[in-house]
Phi, psi and omega in degrees: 000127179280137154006103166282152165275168185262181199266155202240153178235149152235132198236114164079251185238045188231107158266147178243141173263133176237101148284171191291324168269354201198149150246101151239130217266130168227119194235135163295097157268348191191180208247348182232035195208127200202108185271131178263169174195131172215141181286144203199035191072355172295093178277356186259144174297178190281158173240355170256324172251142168228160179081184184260140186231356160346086191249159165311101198245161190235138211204125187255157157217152213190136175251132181228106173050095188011074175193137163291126158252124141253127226198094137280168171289356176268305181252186227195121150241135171250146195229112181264186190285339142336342213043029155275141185250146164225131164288122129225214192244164191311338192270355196042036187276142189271123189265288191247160165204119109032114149239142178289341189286174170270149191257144160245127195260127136000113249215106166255340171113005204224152197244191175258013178244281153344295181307322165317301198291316175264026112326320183287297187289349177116017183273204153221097179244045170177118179227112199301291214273044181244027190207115175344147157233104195287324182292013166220242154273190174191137157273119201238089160256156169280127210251088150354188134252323173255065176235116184249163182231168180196187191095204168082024174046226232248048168293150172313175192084204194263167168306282176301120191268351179311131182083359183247170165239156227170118183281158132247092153222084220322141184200148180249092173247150199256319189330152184307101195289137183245195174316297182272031167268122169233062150188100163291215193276330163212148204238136203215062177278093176215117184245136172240139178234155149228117167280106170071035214089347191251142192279161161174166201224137151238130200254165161219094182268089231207047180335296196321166227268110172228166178226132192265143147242120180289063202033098136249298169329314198178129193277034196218015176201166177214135160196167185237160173214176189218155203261318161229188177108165166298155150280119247199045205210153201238133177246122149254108166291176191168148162295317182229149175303339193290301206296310170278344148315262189334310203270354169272343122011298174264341136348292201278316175132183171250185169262122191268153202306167179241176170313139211290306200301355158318324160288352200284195189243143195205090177306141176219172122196128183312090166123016163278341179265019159278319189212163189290308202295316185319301184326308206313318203285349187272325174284349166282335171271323161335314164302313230267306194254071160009054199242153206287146139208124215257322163221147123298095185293146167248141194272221168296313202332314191302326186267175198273113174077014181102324174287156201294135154060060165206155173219122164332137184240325174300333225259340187247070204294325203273357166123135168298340166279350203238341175283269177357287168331299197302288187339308188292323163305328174268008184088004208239113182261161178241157171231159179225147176262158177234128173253142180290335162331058198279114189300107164301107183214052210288141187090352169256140216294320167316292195282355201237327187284295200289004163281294190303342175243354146082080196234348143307121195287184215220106178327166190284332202280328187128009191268146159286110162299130163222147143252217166210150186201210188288286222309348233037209191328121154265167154236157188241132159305134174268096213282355183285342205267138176266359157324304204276328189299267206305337170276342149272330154322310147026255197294352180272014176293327196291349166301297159304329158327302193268000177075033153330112166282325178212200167211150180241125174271133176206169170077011205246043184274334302352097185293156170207171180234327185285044190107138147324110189302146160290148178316329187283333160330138171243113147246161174264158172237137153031058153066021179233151209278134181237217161179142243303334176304345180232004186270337193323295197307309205251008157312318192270344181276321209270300168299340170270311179261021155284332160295315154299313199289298183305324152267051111264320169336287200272316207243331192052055181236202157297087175301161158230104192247124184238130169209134176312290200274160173188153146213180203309138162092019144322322185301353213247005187195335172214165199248113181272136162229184202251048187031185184336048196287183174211182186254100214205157178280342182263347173291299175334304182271357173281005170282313178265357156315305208281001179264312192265013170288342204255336187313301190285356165232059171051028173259057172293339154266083197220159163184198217217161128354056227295140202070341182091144191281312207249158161092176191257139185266155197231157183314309193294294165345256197339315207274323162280344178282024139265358207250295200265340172259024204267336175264349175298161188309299197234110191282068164230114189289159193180145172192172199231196222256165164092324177262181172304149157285154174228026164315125182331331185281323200291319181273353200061268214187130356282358194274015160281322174264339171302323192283347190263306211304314205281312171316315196268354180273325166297296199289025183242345170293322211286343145340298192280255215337331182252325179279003176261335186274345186285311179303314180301326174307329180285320193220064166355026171260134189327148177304276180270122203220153153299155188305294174343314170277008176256328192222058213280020146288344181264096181316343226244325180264353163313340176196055178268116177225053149221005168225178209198142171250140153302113172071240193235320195241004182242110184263151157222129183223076173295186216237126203223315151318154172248142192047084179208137172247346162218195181172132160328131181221144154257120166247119189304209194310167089132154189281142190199120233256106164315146182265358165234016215214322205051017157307114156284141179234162160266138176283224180051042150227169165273144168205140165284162217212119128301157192210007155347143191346304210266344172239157196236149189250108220220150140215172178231163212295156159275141172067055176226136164282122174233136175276149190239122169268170158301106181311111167224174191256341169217150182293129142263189176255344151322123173278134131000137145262354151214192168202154184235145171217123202263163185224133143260115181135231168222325159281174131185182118230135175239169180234125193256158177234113149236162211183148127343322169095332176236311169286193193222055121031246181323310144357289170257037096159027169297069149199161190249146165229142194230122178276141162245139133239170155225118162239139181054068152085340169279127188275188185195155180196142189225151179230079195263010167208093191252061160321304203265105171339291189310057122024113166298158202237336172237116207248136162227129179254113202268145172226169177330324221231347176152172186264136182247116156264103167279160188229135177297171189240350196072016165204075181058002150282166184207126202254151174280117225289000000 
């Protein structure tokens, strides 16, 4: 006898199904967005999504040869009596499918007398949270043969993430990340697939301890689980892969524009904050080899014992406002780092403030949980409060005092050194009592957006917040890097897969370590990774105390003047960079991205993980090996210009690249406009008086972005847009949105054969000079 189906509610554009086990919720969010749901005791709201985002969608739900359709114009979900849900697209191409099948659990192969034994020897052959929890749920689909995945932010590996598996459970291991690491600093579940070509996005928003197995388990299922939480997850559609980008984008939210000068090139190293003549002197070689620089990150050194929100004031004779200051002069802003580690100190101000308001989490019995992290024995803020979020927004005045540009968040998985905290710790979620088991993933999201709210607060600029840990919709308050890398060559070639995975999982301002933090770094290292991250979001070298310095300066010649060439070609750069972040705010696709989303039709660029595009029209293919002077570039669909040569190629080919030391193998779209900024050694916050913009090819049009560069403006509508063209060899330049004062007062449009100069005319127009 078959099954009936069950009986069903509707409250808008919320159906409830009542299966015999289950009520499950299907809500219309959108005509390409569509939330599955069953309540599982979790009462608490999303921390990736905020506001409403619901929109008025127009929607049949309808029974056809025993089964529920449910049908927008973009997707299909059909539901049988069974409960399998199937996803597909307007086209009726199948997206998510249900699977149905016998499931085979993962074999590993080993008794318990064995496992005792190379367990002994140092192996790890058993990782409880690398393994499915069948006793709480599970999402079980069926896994195409022509299916790839891609997302999960900045997790090891390959692009295509399919056959591997992979946690969210934030974690700070400094060890060399390899392949088979499935878990980093942050979980960011939201997976994109194309089944057979056809795109599509599954978020899961599930803070709790979860697991992906992409087909490792069995090359005919894919699923994720979770150890508690609601069942929770949003099926997303798009006419294109760039089109499900967007809509999980406006989901979670975006990276909002930042302040210009953020793009610059921006120095660290774990131990330049022990004393002021380092600093002085490292900003002094900046001058001295005439090289670009916009910050100094300062690492712990700088505070006094490891505590937060302090500054050595010996280590600073002439005083931390007036160094800071002096910087701020030379062109060069500081960012300083903060760790949630608050140092057990009675009588230090921090810590004696967040006891008296009892703003620390807490052991089940009532006591302030401490660990250890630098300062030694800590406390950690309970950042789920929305009390403790203002008192560290707060606390970033003492920061803005001294004249703090940013702040760098680290140490925020909640890293600990005495053990890992236990699950059983009460933290709050959103001001209700929980516990680490579910605050852990979104500790550090709480914390970048108490840090954020407090610099804008104190500043009234673009905060700029750098932060390790995160979870989805973290993007929305910091600029992420991929934590604790080493100098090492598989780091190297592991950057752009793990850069351009977190662009597509709405982390567009991101970047890596530049030389790698940990292990000693070598001239050919230094020279291709600066080489090969010069286009990354966020430009920054870092190591750490204890390795070779890696400054440009540190090897001498050539990588000194090779390391000047690539500064200056990023600031000649950084124009189209800030017109790539005005778009993303708007349609949340990444700065630096994979071939796949321009060209998710080409099987050939489907699992590329050593080139990369700036926008649409800017290709990169470093050089990522050691001692290799040239190397294979796939160039896609469409004609395309060496960026050093103006050699043309067609694409849909292979093609050899020369590569010396000294060149990165770059091209750009035929028939493209790029605005070319000025080589300087620092952004001001002074506007531009003019722009040059070069054409490869014979044609083009672009659209320019100018803003002030630091405030929120723009916001009511203080910014200019500039149509450029050139057809048939004539240029043109329109001023088609005139918010903004600053005006170019001057355009020079480089074509092949010269440069056409324009003069503003003073009423939105532009004449030829």
């Amino acid at each position: 006898m078959t099954q009936p189906l069950p009986n069903y509610d509707q409250d808008g554009q919320t159906i409830t199904l009542s299966f015999l086990d289950q009520k499950l919720q299907l809500t219309i969010i959108t005509q390409e967005i569509i939330r599955v749901f069953e309540f599982r005791g979790d009462k608490s709201s999303s921390y990736a999504i905020e506001g409403e985002k619901q929109q008025p969608t127009d929607f049949t739900f309808n029974t056809v040869n025993n089964q529920y359709i449910l049908k927008t114009a973009a997707l299909t979900l059909k539901i049988d009596t069974a409960g399998h849900l199937d996803a597909y697209d307007a086209h009726d191409n199948p997206l998510v499918l249900d699977y149905r099948g016998d499931r085979h659990l993962l074999d590993k192969g080993i008794d318990k007398v064995h496992q005792k034994l190379v367990e002994a020897e140092g192996h790890n052959v058993t990782d409880a949270t690398a393994t499915s929890n069948t006793a709480y749920y599970e999402v079980v689909k069926t896994l195409n043969a022509d299916e790839q995945f891609y997302g999960l932010g900045d997790k090891t590996g390959y692009l295509n993430k399919r056959g591997f598996e992979y946690d969210n459970w934030n974690t700070d291991n400094p060890e060399p990340h390899l392949e088979n690491f499935t878990r980093l600093y942050k979980s960011i579940p939201i997976l994109y697939g194309l089944n057979a070509g056809h795109p599509f996005g599954l978020f899961f928003d599930n803070p709790y301890r979860s697991h992906f197995d992409l087909g490792k388990e069995d090359p005919n299922y894919y699923f994720y689980s979770a150890v508690d939480g609601n069942l929770d997850y949003y099926i997303i559609g798009g006419h294109s892969l760039k089109q499900v980008v967007t809509n999980y984008t406006y989901l979670t939210g975006r990276v909002p524009l930042p302040q210009k000068w953020t793009l610059g090139y921006q120095q660290s190293r774990w131990g330049y904050s022990e004393s002021e003549a380092e600093v002085q002197e490292l900003a002094d070689n900046f001058e001295k080899y005439d090289l670009p620089c916009d910050a100094i990150h300062f690492d712990v050194d700088y505070m006094e014992g490891y505590r937060v929100f302090t500054w050595d004031q010996a280590k600073y004779p002439s005083g931390p406002q007036n160094f800071v200051a002096s910087l701020r002069k030379r062109g060069i802003k500081v960012v300083p780092i903060i760790d949630p580690g608050v140092k057990k100190d009675p009588g230090y101000t921090i810590y004696d403030d967040g006891i008296k308001h009892n703003y620390f989490v807490k052991t089940p019995e009532g006591d302030v949980y401490v660990n250890k992290v630098w300062p030694g024995d800590a406390v950690f803020p309970d950042f789920g409060r929305q009390a403790v979020r203002d008192w560290w927004a707060n606390n970033q005045h003492f920061l803005v005092k001294l004249g703090a540009a940013g702040v760098w968040n680290d140490m925020n998985e909640p890293a600990s050194f005495a053990g890992e905290i236990p699950e059983d710790v009460v933290f709050s979620d959103h001001d209700e009592p929980s516990t680490h088991k579910k605050m852990h993933n979104v500790y550090g999201h709480n914390m970048d957006q108490a840090t954020y709210t407090g610099l804008k607060q104190l500043q009234g600029k673009r905060p700029y917040v750098i932060t390790r840990a995160a979870y989805a919709g973290t993007q929305k308050y910091a600029t992420v890097w991929t934590g604790d890398n080493h100098s090492i060559w598989p780091h190297l070639q592991l950057m752009i897969p793990q850069l351009c995975n977190l662009g597509l999982s709405g982390f567009s301002f991101a970047g890596t370590d530049i030389g790698g933090f940990g292990s000693d770094a070598q001239p050919e290292l230094l020279t291709r990774w600066i080489e090969a991250a010069i286009f990354s979001p966020l430009l920054r070298n870092h190591s750490a105390m204890g390795t070779r310095h890696q400054e440009p300066w540190i090897f001498g010649e050539p990588t000194l003047s090779i390391y000047r060439k690539y500064l200056q070609l990023r600031y000649h750069f950084i124009p189209y960079l800030y017109d790539l972040f005005a778009q993303e705010a708007q349609n949340g696709l990444p700065i630096m991205r994979p071939l796949v989303l321009e060209y998710p039709n080409d099987a050939k660029v489907r699992n590329l993980d050593d080139e990369y595009m700036v926008g649409d029209s800017v290709l990169v293919a470093p050089i990522v090996e050691k001692a290799k002077d040239k190397r294979l570039v796939y160039l896609p669909a469409g004609n395309w210009i060496n960026f050093w040569n103006n050699r043309e190629y067609a694409g849909n080919q292979e093609i050899v690249a020369d590569a010396p030391l000294d060149t990165l193998p770059l091209f750009i779209k035929k028939n493209t406009l790029l605005p070319w900024g000025k080589v300087v050694t620092h952004i001001s916050d002074a506007s531009d008086t003019e722009m040059t913009f070069n054409l490869f090819g014979d044609s083009g049009t672009y659209t320019h972005y100018q803003d002030n560069g630091t405030d929120f403006k723009y916001q009511d509508g203080e910014f200019n847009q500039y149509a450029v063209s050139v057809t048939d060899g004539v240029p043109a330049v329109t001023l088609v949105h005139h918010g903004f004062n600053a005006v170019y007062q001057h355009v020079y449009v480089a074509l092949a054969d010269r440069v056409v100069a324009f003069s503003f005319d003073g009423n939105d127009g532009y004449v030829v000079a």
